[in-house]
C-alpha positions as CSV (number, residue, x, y, z in Angstrom):
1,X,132.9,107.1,72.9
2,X,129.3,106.5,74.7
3,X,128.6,103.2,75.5
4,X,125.5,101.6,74.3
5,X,123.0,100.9,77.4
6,X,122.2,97.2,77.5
7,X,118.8,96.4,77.7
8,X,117.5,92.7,78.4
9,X,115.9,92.1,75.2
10,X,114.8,88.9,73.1
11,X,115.2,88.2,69.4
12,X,112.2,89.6,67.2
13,X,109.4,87.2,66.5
14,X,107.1,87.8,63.4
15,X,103.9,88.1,65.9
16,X,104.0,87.9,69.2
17,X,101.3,90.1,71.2
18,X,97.5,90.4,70.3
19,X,95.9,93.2,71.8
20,X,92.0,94.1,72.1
21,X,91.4,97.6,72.8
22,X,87.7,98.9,73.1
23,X,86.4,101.2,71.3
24,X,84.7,104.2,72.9
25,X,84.3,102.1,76.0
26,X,82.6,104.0,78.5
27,X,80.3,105.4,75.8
28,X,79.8,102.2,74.3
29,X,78.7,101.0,77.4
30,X,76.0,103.6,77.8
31,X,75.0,102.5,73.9
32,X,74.2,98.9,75.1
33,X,72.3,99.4,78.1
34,X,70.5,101.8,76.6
35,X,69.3,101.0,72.8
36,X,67.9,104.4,72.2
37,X,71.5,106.0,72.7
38,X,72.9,103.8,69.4
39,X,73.8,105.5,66.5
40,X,73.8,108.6,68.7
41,X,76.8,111.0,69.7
42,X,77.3,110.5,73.4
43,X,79.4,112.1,76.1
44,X,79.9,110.6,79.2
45,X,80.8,113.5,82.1
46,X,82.3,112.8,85.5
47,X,78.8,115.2,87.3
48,X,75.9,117.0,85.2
49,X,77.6,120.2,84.8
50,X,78.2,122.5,82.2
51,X,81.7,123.8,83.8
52,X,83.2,119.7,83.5
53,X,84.6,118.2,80.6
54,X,83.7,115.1,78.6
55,X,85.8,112.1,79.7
56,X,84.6,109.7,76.9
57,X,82.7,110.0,73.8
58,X,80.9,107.8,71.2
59,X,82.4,106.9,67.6
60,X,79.5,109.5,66.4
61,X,80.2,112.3,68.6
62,X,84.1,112.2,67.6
63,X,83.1,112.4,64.0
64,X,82.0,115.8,65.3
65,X,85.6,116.5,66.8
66,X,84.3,115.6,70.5
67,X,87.3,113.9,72.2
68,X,88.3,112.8,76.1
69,X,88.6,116.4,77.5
70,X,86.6,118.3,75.0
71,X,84.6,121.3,77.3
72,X,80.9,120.4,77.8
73,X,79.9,123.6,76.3
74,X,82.7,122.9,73.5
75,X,80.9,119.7,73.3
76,X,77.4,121.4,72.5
77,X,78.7,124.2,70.0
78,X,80.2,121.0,68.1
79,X,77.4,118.6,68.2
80,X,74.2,120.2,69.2
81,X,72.3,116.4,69.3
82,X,75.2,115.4,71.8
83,X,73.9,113.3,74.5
84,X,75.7,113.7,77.8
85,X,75.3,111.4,80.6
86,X,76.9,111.2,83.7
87,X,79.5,108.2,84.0
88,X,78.5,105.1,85.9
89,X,81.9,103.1,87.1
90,X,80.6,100.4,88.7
91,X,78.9,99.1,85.7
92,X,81.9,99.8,83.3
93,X,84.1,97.5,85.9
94,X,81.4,95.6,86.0
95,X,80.9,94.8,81.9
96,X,85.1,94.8,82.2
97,X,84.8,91.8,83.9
98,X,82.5,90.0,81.5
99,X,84.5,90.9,78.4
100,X,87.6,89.8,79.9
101,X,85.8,86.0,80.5
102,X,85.0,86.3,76.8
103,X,88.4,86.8,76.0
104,X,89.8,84.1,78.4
105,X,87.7,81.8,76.6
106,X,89.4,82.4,73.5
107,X,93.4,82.9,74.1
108,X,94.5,83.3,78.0
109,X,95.2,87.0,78.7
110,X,97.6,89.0,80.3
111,X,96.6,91.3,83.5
112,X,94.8,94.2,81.9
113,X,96.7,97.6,81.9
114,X,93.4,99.1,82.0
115,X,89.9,99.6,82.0
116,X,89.3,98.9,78.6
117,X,92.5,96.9,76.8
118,X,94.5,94.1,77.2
119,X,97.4,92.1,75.7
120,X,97.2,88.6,75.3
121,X,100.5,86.3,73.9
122,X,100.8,84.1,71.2
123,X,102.6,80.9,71.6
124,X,103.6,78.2,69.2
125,X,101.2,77.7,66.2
126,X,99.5,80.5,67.3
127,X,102.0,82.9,65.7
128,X,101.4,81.9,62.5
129,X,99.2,85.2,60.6
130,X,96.4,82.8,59.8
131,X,96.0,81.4,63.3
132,X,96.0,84.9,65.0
133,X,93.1,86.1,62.8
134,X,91.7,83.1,63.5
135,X,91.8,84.2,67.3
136,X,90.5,87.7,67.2
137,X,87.8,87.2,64.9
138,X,86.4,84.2,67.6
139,X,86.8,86.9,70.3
140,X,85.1,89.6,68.5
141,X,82.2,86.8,67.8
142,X,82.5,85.6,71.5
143,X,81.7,88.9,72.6
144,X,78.9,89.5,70.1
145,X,77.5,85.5,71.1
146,X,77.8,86.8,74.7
147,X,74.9,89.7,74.3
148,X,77.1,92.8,73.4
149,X,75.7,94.5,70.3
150,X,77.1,98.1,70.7
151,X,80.6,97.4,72.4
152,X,83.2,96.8,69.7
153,X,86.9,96.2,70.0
154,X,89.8,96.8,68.0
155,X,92.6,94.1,68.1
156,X,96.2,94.8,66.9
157,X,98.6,91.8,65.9
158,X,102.2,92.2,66.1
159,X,105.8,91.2,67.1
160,X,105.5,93.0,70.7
161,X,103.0,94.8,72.9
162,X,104.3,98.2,72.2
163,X,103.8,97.7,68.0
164,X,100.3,95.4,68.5
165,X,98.6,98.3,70.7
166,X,100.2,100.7,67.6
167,X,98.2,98.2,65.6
168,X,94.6,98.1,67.3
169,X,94.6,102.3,67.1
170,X,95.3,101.7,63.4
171,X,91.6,101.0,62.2
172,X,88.8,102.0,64.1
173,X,86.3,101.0,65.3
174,X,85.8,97.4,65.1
175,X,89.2,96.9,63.4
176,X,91.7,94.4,62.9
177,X,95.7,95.0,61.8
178,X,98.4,93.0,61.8
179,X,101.9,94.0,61.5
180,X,104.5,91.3,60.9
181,X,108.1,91.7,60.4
182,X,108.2,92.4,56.9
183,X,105.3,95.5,57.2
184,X,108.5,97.3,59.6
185,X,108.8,100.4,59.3
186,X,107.1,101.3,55.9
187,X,103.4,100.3,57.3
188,X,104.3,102.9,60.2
189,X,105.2,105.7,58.0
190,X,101.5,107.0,57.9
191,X,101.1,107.7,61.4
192,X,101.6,110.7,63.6
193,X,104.3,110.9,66.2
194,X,101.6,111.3,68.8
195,X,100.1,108.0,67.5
196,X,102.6,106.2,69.6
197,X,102.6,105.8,73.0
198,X,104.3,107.6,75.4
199,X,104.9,110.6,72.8
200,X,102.9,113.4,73.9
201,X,102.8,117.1,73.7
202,X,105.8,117.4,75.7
203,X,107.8,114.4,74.3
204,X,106.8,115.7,70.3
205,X,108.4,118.9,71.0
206,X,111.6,117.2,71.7
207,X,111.6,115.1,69.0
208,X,111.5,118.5,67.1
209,X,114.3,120.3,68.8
210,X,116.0,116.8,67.9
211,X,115.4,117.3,63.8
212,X,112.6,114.5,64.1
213,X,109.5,116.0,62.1
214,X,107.8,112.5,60.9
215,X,107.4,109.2,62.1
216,X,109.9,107.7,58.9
217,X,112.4,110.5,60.7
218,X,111.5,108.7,64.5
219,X,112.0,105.0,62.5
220,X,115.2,105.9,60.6
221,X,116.8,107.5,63.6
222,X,119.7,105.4,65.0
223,X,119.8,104.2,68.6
224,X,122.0,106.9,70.0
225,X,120.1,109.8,68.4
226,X,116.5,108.6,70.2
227,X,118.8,108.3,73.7
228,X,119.9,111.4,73.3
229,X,116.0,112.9,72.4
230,X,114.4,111.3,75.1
231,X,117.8,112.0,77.5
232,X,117.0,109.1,79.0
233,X,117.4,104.9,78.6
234,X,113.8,104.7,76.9
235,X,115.3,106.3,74.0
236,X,117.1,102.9,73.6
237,X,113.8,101.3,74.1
238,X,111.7,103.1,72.0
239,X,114.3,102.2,69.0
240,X,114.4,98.4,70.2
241,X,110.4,98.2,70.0
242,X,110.3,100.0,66.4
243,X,111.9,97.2,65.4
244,X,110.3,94.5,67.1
245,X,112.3,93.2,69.8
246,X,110.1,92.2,72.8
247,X,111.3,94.2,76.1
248,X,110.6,92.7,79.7
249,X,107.9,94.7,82.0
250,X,109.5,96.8,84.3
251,X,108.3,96.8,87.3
252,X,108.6,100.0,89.5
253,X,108.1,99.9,93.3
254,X,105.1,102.1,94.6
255,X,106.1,105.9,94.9
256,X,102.9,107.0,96.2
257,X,99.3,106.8,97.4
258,X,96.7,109.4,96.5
259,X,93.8,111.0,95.2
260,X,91.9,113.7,93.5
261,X,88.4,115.2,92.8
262,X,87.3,118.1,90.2
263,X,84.4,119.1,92.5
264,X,80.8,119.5,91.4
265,X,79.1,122.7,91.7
266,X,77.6,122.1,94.9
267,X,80.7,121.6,96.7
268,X,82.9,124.6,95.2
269,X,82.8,126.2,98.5
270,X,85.2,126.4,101.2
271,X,83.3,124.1,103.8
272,X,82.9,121.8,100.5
273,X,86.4,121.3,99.1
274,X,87.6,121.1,103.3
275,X,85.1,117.8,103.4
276,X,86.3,116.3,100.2
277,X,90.0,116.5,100.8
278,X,89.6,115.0,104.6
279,X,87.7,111.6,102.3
280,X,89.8,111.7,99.8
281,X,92.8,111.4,102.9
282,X,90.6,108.5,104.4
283,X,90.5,106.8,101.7
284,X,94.3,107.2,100.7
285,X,95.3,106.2,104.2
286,X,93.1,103.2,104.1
287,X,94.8,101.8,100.8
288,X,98.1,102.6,102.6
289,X,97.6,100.1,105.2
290,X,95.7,98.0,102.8
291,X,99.2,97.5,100.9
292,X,100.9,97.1,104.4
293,X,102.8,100.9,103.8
294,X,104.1,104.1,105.5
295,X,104.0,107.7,104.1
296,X,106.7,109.8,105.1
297,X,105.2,112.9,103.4
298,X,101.8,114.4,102.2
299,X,100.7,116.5,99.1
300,X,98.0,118.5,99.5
301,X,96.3,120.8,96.4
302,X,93.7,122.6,95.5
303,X,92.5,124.5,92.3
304,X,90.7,127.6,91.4
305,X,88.3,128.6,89.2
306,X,89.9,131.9,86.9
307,X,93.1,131.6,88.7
308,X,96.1,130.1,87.9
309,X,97.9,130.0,91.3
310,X,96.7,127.2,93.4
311,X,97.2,126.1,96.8
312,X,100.2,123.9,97.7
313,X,101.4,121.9,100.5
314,X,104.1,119.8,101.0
315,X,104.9,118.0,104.2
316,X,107.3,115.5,106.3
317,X,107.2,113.8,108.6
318,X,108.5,110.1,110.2
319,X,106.7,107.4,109.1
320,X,102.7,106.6,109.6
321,X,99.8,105.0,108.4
322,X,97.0,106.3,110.6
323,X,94.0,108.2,109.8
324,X,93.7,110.3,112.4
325,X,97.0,111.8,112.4
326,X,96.8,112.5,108.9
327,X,93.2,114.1,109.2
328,X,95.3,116.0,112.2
329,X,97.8,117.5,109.4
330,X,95.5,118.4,106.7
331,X,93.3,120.1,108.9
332,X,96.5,122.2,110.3
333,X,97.5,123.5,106.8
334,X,94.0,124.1,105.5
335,X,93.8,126.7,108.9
336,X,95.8,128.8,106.3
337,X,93.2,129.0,103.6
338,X,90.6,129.8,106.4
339,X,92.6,132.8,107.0
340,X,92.6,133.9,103.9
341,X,88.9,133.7,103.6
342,X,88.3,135.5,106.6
343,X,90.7,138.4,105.5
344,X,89.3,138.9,102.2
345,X,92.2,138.0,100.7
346,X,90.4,134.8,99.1
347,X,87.2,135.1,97.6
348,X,85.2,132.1,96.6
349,X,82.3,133.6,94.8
350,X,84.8,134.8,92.7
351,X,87.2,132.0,92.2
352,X,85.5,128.9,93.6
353,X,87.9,126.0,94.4
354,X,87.9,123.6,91.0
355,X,89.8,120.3,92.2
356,X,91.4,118.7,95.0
357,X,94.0,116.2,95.9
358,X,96.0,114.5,98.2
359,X,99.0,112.5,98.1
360,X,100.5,110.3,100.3
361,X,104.1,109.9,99.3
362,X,107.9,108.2,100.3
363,X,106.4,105.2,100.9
364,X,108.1,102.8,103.1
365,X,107.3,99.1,103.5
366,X,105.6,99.0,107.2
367,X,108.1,96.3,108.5
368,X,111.2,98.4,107.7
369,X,110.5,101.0,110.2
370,X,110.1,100.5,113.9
371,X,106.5,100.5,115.4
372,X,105.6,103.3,117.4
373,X,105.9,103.2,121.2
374,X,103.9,106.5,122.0
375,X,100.3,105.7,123.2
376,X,98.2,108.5,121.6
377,X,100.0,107.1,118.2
378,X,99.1,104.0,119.2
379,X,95.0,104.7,120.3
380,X,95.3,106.3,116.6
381,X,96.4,102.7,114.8
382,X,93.8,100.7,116.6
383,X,91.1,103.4,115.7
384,X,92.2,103.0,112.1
385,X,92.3,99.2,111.9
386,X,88.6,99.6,113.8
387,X,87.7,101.9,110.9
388,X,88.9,99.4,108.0
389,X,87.2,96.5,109.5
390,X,84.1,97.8,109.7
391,X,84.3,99.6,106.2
392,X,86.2,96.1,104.7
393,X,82.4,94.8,105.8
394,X,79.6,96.9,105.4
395,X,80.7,99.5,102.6
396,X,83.5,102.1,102.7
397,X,82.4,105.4,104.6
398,X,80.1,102.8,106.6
399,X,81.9,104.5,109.5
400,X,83.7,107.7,108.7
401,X,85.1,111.2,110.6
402,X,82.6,114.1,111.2
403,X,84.5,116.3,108.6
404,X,83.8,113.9,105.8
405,X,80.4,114.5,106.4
406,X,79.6,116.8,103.7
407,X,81.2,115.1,100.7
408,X,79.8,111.7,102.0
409,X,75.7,113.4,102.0
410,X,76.4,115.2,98.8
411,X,78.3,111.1,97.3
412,X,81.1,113.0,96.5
413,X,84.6,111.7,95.2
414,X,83.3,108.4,94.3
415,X,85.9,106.0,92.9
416,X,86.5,106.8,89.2
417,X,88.0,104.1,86.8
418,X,91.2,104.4,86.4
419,X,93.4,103.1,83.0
420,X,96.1,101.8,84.9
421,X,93.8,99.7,87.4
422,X,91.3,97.5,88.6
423,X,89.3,98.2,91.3
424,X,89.4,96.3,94.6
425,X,86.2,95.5,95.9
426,X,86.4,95.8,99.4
427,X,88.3,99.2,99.2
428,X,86.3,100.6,97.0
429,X,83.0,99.4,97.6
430,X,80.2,102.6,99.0
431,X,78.2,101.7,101.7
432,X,74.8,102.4,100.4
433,X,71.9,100.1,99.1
434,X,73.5,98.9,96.2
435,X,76.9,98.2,98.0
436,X,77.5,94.8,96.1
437,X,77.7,96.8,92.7
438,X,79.6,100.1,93.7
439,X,83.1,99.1,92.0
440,X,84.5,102.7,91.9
441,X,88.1,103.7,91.2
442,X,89.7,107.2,91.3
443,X,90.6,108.1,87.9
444,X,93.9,109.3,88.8
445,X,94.4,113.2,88.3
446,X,93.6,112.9,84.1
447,X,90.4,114.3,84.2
448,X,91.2,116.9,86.6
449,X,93.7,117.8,84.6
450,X,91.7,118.2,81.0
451,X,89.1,120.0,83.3
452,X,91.9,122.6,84.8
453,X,93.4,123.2,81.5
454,X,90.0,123.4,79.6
455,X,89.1,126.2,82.3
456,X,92.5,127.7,81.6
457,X,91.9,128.1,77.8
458,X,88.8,129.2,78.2
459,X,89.3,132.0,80.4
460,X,92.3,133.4,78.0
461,X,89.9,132.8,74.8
462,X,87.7,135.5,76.9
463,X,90.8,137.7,77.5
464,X,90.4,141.3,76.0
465,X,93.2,141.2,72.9
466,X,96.3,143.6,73.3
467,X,96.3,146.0,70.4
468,X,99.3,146.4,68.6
């Protein structure tokens, strides 16, 4: 008989979590700096080119069925009148930071899990319905008091984080919805299994093969049968937090260190993609050290335009943190791309690379391993403590390797924000006139991602049909 798997889990509590999730936020952004943009659809694009995708989009533009991921020229056939601009990080971190004081000087909040939500806890009186309302309707008027006309939040009430972020997606935009106790699970009955997260395409198919069609199916479900869908411990979860019961955070050591770019069209060359993988290595290597790691391994990929095969690399190798050794590596395996090029057997006019990204991976905290006696490794780990002084300083890529040089004229693979993350100024910081203001943060591999697969779907939408 299978044993139930005990998870560390405390009694349900009628409300618990309140959690304020933007609506639209990038695009929202772009709304209130610029007044003219209100009440307009608006898609914000990684660089000003029709073969990228949209990576946010204004409440008007989704009434249009424009979504995170939507094709520019999908984007245009939808909503002629679309607006597109080209996303500005810095400022998005930068209004971040303002709305999160707001909301500090409402109800203390947690650390936010991302650019553009965050949980806060209820304690004592607090939990009371009345009380909690109370709450989020000061912070939506703290935020309106504070200047912000076009940004609007969404704030979800409930007896954990899991149910309260269910909540805030629940009426939009500029909604409020509680769910206490006694709503469980009837109020949930009208949502979509993809409404929840941590169900996506992948995870809805299972549920399927597991004779779970609906989300009354996903509620009723006993504890066993959502272990045995997800094959995995979170099954027991995902059952725990339909009902309310507030899990601890797990924390999960860092597995890796990396980075990735969808290229603009003036670096989808060779030359192009070569320069923006050795800066996105800097950079990687530099937050390695940052966080007082070693890599034991290194990812390397690239992506095509109109093909699916990509190139791959996967190396080991004993445990380092400096740049120039890695530079060293990635310049060896790239010498095999070069030789395709000068074959003929890649063509780049006809398949142009797409993306890039690099990986630094089995990390290994850096005083587990035993520092390295031989003196050219050595020469390379003072070079690369030289280089993150002087970048920690005066601006990252203040002082940088010759190959970088391309992507660093053409100010490519700027940070992008990412949802999991705040940016850390002195890594992220560009060393250019505005330096104080250029919060950037890689927006891990999602876009890249929507943009591969929207080239993918495009490409067999212009396939030739097979007769039958």
């Amino acid at each position: 008989m299978p044993q139930t798997c005990r998870i560390p889990a405390s009694r349900p509590v009628t409300l618990r979590c309140l959690f304020v999730d933007f609506n639209s936020y990038f695009a929202s952004v772009e709304q209130e700096d610029d007044p003219r943009l209100r009440g307009r659809p608006v898609g914000v694009v990684p660089v000003m080119a029709e073969s990228t995708c949209c990576i946010a989009a204004s409440i008007e533009a989704k009434a249009f069925g424009v979504s995170t991921g939507t094709p520019v020229y999908e984007a245009r056939e939808k909503c002629p009148d679309i607006v597109l601009i080209q996303a500005r990080p810095a400022r998005y971190v930068e209004v971040h930071h303002q709305l999160m004081a707001a909301i500090g000087d409402c109800i203390p909040h947690d650390t936010p899990g991302s650019i553009d939500e965050v949980p806060c806890w209820l304690i004592g009186r607090e939990r009371r319905r009345e009380n909690a309302e109370a709450i989020a309707h000061n912070i939506k008027q703290t935020i309106r008091e504070r200047g912000f006309e076009a940004i609007k939040c969404s704030i979800g009430i409930a007896p954990n984080q899991f149910l309260a972020k269910t909540a805030s997606d629940m009426r939009k935009p500029d909604g409020l919805t509680v769910l206490e106790l006694s709503d469980l699970p009837h109020k949930l009955h009208e949502l979509k299994l993809r409404d929840f997260c941590g169900i996506g395409p992948s995870m809805e198919k299972r549920l399927w093969r597991a004779g779970i069609h609906t989300v009354e199916q996903l509620c009723s479900a006993t504890r066993d049968h959502l272990r045995a869908a997800w094959g995995s411990v979170e099954g027991d979860r995902y059952w725990l937090q339909l009902r309310g019961h507030h899990l601890p955070r797990r924390e999960s050591p860092r597995a890796s260190v990396g980075h990735s770019h969808v290229l603009g069209p003036e670096l989808r060359t060779y030359a192009g993609a070569r320069s923006v993988l050795f800066k996105l290595l800097a950079k990687a290597a530099m937050r390695l050290r940052n966080e007082e790691f070693l890599a034991g391994g290194l990812a390397i990929r690239m992506r095509f335009v109109g093909m699916d095969k990509r190139f791959e690399r996967d190396l080991s190798f004993a445990p380092l943190d400096d740049t120039p050794t890695f530079l060293k590596l990635l310049g060896h395996e790239l010498e095999a791309l070069e030789r395709a090029l000068a074959s003929g057997r890649w063509n780049p006019k006809r398949h142009p690379p797409l993306s890039v990204s690099v990986t630094l991976v089995n990390l290994e905290p850096r005083g587990s391993v035993t520092a390295d006696l031989i003196p050219e490794r050595r020469r390379s780990q003072e070079m690369s403590a030289v280089l993150d002084q002087v970048n920690k300083r005066y601006g990252n890529n203040a002082l940088y390797f010759g190959a970088m040089q391309n992507a660093v004229s053409q100010h490519a693979a700027p940070m992008r924000i990412a949802f999991g993350q705040i940016p850390e100024t002195a890594l992220e910081d560009e060393a250019t006139e505005s330096a104080a203001h250029e919060l950037w943060l890689k927006r891990e591999r999602q876009f890249k991602v929507m943009a591969e697969t929207a080239h993918r779907e495009s490409r067999d939408r212009r396939k030739p049909q097979s007769r039958t």
